[in-house]
Every structure is written in structure tokens, then in C-alpha cells.
C-alpha positions as CSV (number, residue, x, y, z in Angstrom):
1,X,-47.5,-51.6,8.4
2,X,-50.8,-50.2,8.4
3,X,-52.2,-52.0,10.8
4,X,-49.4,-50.6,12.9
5,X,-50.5,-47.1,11.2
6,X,-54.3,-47.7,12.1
7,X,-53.3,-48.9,15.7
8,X,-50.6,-45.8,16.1
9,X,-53.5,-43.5,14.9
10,X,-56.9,-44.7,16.3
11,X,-56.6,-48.3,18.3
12,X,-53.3,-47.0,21.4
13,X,-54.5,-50.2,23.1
14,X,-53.3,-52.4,20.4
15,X,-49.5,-50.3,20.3
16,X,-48.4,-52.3,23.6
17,X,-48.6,-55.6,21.7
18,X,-45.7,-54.1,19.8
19,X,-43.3,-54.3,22.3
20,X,-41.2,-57.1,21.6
21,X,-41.4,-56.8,17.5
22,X,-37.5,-56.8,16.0
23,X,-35.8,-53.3,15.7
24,X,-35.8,-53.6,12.6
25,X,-39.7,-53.0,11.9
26,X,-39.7,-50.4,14.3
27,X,-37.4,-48.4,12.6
28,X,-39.2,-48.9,8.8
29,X,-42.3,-47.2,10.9
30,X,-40.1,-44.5,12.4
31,X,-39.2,-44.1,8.2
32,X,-42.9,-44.1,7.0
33,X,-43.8,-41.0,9.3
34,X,-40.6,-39.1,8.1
35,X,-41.8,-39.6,4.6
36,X,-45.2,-38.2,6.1
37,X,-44.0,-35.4,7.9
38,X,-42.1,-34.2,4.9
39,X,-45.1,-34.3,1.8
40,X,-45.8,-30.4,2.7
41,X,-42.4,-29.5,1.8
42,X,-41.8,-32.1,-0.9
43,X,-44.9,-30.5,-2.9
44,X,-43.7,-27.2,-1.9
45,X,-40.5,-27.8,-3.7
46,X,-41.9,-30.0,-7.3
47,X,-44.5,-27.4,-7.6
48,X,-42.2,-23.4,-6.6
49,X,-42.2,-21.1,-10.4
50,X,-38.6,-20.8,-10.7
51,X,-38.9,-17.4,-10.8
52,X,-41.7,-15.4,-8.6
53,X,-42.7,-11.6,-9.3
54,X,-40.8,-11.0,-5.8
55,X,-37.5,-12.6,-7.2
56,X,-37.9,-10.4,-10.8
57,X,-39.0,-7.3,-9.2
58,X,-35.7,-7.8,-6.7
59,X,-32.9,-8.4,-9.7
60,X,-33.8,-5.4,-11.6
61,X,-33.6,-3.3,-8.2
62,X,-30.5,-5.1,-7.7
63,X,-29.2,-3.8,-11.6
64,X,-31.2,-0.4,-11.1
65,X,-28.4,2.3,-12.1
66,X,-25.3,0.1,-12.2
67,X,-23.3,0.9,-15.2
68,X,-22.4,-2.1,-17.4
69,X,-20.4,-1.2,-20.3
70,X,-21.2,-5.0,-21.5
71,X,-22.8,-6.5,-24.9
72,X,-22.6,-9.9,-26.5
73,X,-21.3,-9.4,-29.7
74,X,-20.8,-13.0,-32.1
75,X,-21.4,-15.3,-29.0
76,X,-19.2,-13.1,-27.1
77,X,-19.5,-10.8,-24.0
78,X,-17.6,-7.7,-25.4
79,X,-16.6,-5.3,-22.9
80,X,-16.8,-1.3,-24.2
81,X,-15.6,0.3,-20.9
82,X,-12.3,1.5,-20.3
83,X,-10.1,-0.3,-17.4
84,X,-10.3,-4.1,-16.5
85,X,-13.6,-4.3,-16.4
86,X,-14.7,-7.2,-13.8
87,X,-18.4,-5.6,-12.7
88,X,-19.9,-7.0,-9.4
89,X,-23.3,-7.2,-8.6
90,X,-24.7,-8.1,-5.6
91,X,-28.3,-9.6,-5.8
92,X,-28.9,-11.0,-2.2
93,X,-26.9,-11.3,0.8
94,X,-25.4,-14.4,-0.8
95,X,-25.7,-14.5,-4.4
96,X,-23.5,-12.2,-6.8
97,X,-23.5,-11.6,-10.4
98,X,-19.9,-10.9,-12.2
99,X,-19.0,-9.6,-15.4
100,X,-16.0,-10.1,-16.6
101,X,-13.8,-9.7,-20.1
102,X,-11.5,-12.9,-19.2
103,X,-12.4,-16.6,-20.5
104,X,-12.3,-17.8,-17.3
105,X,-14.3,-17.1,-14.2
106,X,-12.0,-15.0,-11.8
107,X,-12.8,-12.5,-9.6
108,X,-14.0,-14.2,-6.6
109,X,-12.2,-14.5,-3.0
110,X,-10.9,-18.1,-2.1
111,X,-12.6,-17.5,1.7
112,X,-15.8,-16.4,0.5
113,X,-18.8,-18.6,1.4
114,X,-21.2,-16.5,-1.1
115,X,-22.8,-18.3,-4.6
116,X,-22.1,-16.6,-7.9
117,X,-23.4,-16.5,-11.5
118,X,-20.1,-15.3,-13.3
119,X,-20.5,-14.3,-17.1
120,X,-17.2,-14.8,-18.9
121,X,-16.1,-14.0,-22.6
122,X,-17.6,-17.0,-23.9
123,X,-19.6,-18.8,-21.2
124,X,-21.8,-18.5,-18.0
125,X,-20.5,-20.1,-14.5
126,X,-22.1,-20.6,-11.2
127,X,-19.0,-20.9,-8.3
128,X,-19.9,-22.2,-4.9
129,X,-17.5,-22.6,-2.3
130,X,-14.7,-22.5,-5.2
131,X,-16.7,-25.3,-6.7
132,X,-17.1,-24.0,-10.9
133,X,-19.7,-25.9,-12.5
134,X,-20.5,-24.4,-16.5
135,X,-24.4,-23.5,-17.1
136,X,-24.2,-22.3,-20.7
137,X,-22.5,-20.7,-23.7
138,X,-24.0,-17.3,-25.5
139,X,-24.4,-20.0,-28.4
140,X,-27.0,-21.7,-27.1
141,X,-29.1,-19.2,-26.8
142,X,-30.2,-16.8,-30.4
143,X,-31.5,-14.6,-28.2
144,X,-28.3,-13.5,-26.7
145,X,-27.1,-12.3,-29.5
146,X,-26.9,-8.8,-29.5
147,X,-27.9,-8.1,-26.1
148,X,-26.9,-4.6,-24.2
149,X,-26.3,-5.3,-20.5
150,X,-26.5,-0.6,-20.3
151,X,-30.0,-1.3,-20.8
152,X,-30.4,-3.6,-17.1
153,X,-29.9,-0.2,-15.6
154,X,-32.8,1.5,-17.1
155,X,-35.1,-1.8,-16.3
156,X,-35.4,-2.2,-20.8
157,X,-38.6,-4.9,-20.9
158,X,-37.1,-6.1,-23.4
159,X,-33.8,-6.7,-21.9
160,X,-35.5,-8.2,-18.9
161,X,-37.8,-10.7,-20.5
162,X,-35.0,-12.0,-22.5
163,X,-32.8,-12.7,-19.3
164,X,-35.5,-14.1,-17.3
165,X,-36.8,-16.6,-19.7
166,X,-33.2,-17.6,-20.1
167,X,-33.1,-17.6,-16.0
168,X,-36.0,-19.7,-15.8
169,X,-34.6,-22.5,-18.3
170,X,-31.3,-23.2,-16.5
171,X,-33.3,-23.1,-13.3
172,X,-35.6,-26.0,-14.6
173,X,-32.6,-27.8,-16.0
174,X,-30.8,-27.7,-13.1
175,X,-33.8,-27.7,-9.9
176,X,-33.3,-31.4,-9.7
177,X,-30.0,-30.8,-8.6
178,X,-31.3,-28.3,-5.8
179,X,-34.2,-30.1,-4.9
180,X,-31.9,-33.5,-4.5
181,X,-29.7,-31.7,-1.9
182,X,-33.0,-30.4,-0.6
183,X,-34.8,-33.1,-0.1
184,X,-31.4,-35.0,1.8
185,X,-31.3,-32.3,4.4
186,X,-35.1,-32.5,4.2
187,X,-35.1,-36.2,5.6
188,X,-32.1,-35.4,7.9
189,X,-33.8,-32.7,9.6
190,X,-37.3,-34.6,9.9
191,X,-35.6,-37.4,11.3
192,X,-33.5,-35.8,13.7
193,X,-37.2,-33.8,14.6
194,X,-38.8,-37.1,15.1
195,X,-35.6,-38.7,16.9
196,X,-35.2,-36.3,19.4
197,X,-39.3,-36.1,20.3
198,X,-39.2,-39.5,20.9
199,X,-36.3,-39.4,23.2
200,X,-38.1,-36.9,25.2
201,X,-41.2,-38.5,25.2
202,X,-39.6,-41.6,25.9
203,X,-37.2,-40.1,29.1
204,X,-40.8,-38.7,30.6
205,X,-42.2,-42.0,30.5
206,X,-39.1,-43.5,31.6
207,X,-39.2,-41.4,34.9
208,X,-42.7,-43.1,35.9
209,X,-42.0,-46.5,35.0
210,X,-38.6,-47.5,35.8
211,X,-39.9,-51.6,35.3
212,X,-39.3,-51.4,31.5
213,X,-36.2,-50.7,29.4
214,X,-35.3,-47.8,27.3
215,X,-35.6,-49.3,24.6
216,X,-38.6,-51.0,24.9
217,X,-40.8,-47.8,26.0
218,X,-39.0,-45.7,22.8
219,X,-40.0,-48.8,20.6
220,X,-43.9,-48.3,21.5
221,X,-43.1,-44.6,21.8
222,X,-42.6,-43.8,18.0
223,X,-46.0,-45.6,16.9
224,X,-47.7,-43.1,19.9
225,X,-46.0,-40.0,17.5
226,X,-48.3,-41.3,14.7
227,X,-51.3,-38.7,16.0
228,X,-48.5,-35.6,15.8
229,X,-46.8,-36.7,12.5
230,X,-50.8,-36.9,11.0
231,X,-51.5,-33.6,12.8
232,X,-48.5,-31.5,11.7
233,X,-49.6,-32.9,8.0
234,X,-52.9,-32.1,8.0
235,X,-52.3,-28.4,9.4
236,X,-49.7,-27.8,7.0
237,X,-52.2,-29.0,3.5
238,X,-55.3,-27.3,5.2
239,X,-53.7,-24.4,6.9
240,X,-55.5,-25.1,10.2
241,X,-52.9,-25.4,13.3
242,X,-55.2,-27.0,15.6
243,X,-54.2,-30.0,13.8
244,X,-51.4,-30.1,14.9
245,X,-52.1,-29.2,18.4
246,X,-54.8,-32.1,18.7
247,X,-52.2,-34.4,17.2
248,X,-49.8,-33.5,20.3
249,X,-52.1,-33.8,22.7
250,X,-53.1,-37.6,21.4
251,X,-49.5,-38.5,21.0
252,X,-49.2,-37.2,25.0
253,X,-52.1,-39.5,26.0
254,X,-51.4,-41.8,24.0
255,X,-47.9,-41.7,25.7
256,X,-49.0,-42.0,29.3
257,X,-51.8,-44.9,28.0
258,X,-48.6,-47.0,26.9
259,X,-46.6,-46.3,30.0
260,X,-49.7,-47.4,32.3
261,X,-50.1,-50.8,30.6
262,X,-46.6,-51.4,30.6
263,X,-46.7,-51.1,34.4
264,X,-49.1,-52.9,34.8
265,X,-47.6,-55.9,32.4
């Protein structure tokens, strides 16, 4: 494989005697520059604070002068409001806090497509698409105990610090969860990215040499991308985009390069 990288990257001449490899290898190459093309985002996501200053500095707006009647009492959320008391909260366009006096985690629409952290009596829930899934008790954490939700709404340091420690621990227990449904539509997306250039790039070539199969031009076609899978990399760890434009423009000669020899084969 990397003298097929080497030859995709600096030697095009030496792509053509590719041609008639099985399918098989092809498509392990076509799986090496998705890997590629997805290291920005892979150290992106392993190396993102669960919590930012932006995200901290938008849930106590989010709390600012809400009333919340709540306060964990004995491992307990007591509620010391009048009425039913379910409280909702909304943080973002698509994630909602709930309070709640009930022991189980109610409150939420069956059609709603929204995420939701729901404190109940005992426990903390996050529901997704009616899908429940427990995060903690009060229990486990001492520093619950004792804790004054009234005091969100007056942005209590305190309060705060307490919370978003907490916040950050469940987020670390539970980011490899996230990041494995990231990192599937992650590889989805870059291959479908890749795919779909190389069709293209492919169907050009196609209309100038009409001598050679499909399959066989798409075959040599996905080493040529080599130069813009290495290009997109190297503008997205350095921050420099011509990178990536010099990458295309050496996959599109490389293209046409490929094309002419097969023609002339």
C-alpha cells in the first residue's frame, strides 16, 4: 500500500500499472484515504473540554430568572412549590432540562425529536427519541446533597461549580458513547465525500475516453484523489487552504494524465 500511496501522491505515471489489480485492493486504498481524510476531526473530537466557557456562560443564561422551587434533600429532589411541579427548561433549540417530583421521568411529548436531561425524585435521565437511558443517582454524588436549584436563578458560584463539575464527569463517562456514533457517521459521510468525487471525476474522464470501462478508469481514478485527500489534511492541521486547492488541482491533472495513457494503451 504505500507504494500505491507514493505513486498516488508523487509518481501518476506509475497509477496506470494499477489497472487490472483485484477490486479488492482497490477498495482497502479507497479505505486508507477515508481514514486520512477524517484525522482533523477524529483529534477534534478525543481532544473537545466537555464543557467550554461558551457552553457554561449559555446554561446559566438559559436558568437566569427561572424560578425553581427545587432542593435535594437526603438523596432526594424535594419539591417546595405549590402545584405539580414539572419545571422545563430549555437550554438549546434541542436540548431541555426537566424537574420533576415523580420517580419516573415523565413530562415529555411522545412526537418530540428534542434530547432531555430529566431530574426525577431519586435519579437523573437523559430521553432521546423516547429512548430513557439512567446517568446517575443524588447518591453518588456528596456534593448534591443539600443543593438549592432557587440559587441557578441568581447565577450562585457556588451552585454553578458544583453542577458543572458534575456535568463534566458524566460527559467523560459517557463521550465514548457520542464519539462512537460520531465517528460512524464520520466514516459514512467521508466515504460517500470520496465516492461521489470519484464518480465525477471518473464520468469526466469517461466522456474523453470511451475505449476503457467504467470501472477500470474509477479503479485508477481513486489513487489520482490521493493529492486532494493529502491536501484537504494538511489545510485542515496547518490552517492553510491552499492546501487543499493545490491538492485538487494535482488530483485534476493527475486525472486527465491517467485518461491519456489509457488511450493511448
Amino acid at each position: 500500500m504505500f507504494k500505491r500511496f507514493r505513486s498516488g501522491l508523487f509518481y501518476p505515471s506509475e497509477i496506470i500499472n494499477y489497472r487490472s489489480e483485484r477490486k479488492i485492493t482497490t477498495v482497502l486504498y479507497l479505505g486508507i484515504l477515508v481514514l486520512l481524510s477524517m484525522i482533523p476531526s477524529f483529534i477534534i473530537m478525543f481532544e473537545e473540554n466537555p464543557l467550554d466557557f461558551e457552553d457554561k456562560r449559555a446554561i446559566r443564561e438559559a436558568f437566569r430568572d427561572e424560578e425553581l422551587p427545587y432542593k435535594i434533600e437526603n438523596n432526594q429532589l424535594i419539591y417546595l412549590g405549590d402545584g405539580e411541579g414539572v419545571i422545563k427548561v430549555e437550554i438549546t433549540d434541542t436540548l431541555n432540562v426537566i424537574l420533576t417530583p415523580e420517580s419516573e421521568a415523565v413530562g415529555v411529548s411522545p412526537f418530540s425529536v428534542d434530547a432531555y436531561i430529566i431530574l426525577t425524585k431519586e435519579k437523573v435521565y437523559y430521553m432521546h427519541s423516547l429512548n430513557a437511558r439512567e446517568l446517575f443517582s443524588y447518591s453518588d454524588y456528596a456534593d448534591l446533597e443539600n443543593l438549592d436549584f432557587s440559587e441557578a436563578a441568581h447565577s450562585r458560584s457556588d451552585f454553578w461549580t458544583t453542577v458543572f463539575r458534575i456535568a463534566n464527569d458524566q460527559l467523560q463517562r459517557n463521550a465514548w458513547r457520542t464519539n462512537l456514533v460520531n465517528m460512524v457517521g464520520l466514516l459514512l459521510v467521508s466515504m460517500f465525500s470520496l465516492l461521489i468525487l470519484g464518480v465525477i471525476i471518473t464520468f469526466l474522464q469517461k466522456l474523453f475516453n470511451p475505449y476503457s470501462s467504467f470501472g477500470e478508469i474509477f479503479r485508477l481514478m481513486v489513487y489520482a484523489l490521493t493529492p486532494h485527500v493529502i491536501g484537504q489534511l494538511l489545510a485542515s492541521l496547518f490552517g492553510f487552504s491552499l492546501f487543499a486547492i493545490v491538492g485538487m488541482i494535482m488530483t485534476v491533472i493527475y486525472a486527465s494524465k491517467l485518461s491519456r495513457k489509457l488511450i493511448q494503451r
